[in-house]
C-alpha positions as CSV (number, residue, x, y, z in Angstrom):
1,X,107.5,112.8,98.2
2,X,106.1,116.3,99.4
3,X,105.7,117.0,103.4
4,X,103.0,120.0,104.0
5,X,103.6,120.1,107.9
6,X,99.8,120.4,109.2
7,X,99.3,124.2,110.9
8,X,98.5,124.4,114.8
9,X,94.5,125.1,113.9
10,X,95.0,121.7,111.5
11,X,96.5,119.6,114.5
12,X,93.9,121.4,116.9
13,X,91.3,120.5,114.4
14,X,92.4,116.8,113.8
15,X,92.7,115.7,117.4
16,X,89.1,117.0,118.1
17,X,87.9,115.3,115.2
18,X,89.9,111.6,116.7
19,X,88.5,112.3,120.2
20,X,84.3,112.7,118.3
21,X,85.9,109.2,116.5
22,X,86.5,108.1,119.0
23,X,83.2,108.8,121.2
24,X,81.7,106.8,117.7
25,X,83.7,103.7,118.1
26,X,80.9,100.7,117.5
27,X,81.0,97.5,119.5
28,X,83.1,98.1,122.4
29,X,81.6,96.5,125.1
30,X,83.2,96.7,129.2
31,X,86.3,97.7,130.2
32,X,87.9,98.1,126.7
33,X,90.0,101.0,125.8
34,X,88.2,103.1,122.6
35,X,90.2,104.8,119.7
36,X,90.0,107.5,117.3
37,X,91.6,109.0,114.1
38,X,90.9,111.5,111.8
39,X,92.6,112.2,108.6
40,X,93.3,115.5,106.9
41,X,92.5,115.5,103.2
42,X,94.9,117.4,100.8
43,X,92.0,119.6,100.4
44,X,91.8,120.4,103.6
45,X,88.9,118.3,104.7
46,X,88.9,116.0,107.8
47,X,87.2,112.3,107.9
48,X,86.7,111.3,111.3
49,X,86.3,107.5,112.8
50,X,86.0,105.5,116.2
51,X,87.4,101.5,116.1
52,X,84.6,99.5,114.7
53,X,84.8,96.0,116.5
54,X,82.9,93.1,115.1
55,X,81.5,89.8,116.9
56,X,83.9,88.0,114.3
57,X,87.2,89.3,115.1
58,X,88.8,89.2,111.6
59,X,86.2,92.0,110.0
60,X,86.9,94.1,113.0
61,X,88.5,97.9,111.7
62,X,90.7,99.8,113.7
63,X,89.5,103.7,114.3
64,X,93.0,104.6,111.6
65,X,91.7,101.9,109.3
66,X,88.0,103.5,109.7
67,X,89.0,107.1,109.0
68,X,91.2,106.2,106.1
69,X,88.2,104.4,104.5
70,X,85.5,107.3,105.7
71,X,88.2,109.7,103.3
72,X,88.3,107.1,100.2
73,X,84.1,106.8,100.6
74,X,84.3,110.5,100.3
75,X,86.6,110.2,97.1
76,X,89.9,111.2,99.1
77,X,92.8,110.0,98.3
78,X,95.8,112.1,99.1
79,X,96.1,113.3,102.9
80,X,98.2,115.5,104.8
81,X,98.1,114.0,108.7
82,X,96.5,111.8,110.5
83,X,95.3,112.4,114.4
84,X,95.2,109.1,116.6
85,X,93.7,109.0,120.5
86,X,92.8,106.6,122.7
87,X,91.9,106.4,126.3
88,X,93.9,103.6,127.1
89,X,96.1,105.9,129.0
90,X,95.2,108.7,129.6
91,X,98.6,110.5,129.6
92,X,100.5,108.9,127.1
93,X,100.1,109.7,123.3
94,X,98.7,106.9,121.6
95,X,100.7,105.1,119.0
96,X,99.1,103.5,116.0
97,X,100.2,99.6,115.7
98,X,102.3,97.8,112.6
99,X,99.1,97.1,111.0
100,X,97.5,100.4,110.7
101,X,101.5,101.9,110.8
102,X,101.7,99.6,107.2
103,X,98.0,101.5,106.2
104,X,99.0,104.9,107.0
105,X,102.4,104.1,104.9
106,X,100.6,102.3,102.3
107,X,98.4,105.7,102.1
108,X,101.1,108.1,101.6
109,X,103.3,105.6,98.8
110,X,99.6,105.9,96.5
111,X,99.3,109.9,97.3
112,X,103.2,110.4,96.9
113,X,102.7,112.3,99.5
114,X,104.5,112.2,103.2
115,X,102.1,112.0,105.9
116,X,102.2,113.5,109.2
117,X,100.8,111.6,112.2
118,X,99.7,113.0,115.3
119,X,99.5,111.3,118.7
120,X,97.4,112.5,121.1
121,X,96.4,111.9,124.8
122,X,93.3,112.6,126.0
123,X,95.2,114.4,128.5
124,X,96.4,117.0,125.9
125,X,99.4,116.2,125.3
126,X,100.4,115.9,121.0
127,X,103.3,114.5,119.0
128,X,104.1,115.7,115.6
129,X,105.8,112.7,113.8
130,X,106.7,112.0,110.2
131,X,105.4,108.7,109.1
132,X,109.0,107.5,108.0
133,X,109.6,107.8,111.4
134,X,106.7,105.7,112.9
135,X,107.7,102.8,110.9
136,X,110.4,100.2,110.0
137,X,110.9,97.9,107.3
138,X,107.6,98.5,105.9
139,X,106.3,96.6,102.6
140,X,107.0,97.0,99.7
């Protein structure tokens, strides 16, 4: 599999494009803690999207989910990174869960292609991580 580490202006760019994902997150209601992602295209393009939370549960999308699916709309297939944020709390970097962990992985097997992932506080603070790292045991 290839690695392209994403530059500083990449990361810079990605987490502003999670944090406008995540000001576009749909159906969060109260108290509850909004996310973002965006992914960087091999291209060099960025797909941006907020959590997208449904009255049924089930068809709900997480904003990783979203921003992978915002790229493959756009005919995007191979990435470079992906940028998550949330303001859950507000200095810790935000890390995605096994679900969208299996996506991102799932991602990077079809583009044969490692992915970088960036977690982001809304605080400022980033981590630079190599998918492999993020996950264990995934499928297949």
């Amino acid at each position: 599999m290839k690695s392209i580490q994403p530059s500083r202006e990449e990361i810079q760019r990605l987490v502003e494009a999670s944090r406008e994902g995540m000001r576009c997150a749909y159906g969060i209601d109260g108290p509850s803690p909004l996310y973002g992602a965006a992914v960087l295209a091999e291209d060099g393009n960025i797909y941006s999207g907020g959590q997208y939370k449904a009255g049924t549960r089930q068809i709900s999308l997480h904003a990783e989910q979203v921003a992978l699916v915002h790229a493959a709309a756009h005919g995007e297939t191979k990435y470079r990174a992906i940028a998550i944020i949330s303001d859950e709390d507000e200095t810790k970097a935000t890390n995605p869960c096994g679900v969208c962990k299996q996506a991102i992985y799932e991602a990077a097997l079809f583009a044969d292609q490692e992915i970088w992932v960036i977690l982001a506080s809304i605080s400022g603070s980033v981590e630079l991580h190599r998918m492999r790292e993020l996950i264990t045991f995934p499928w297949p």
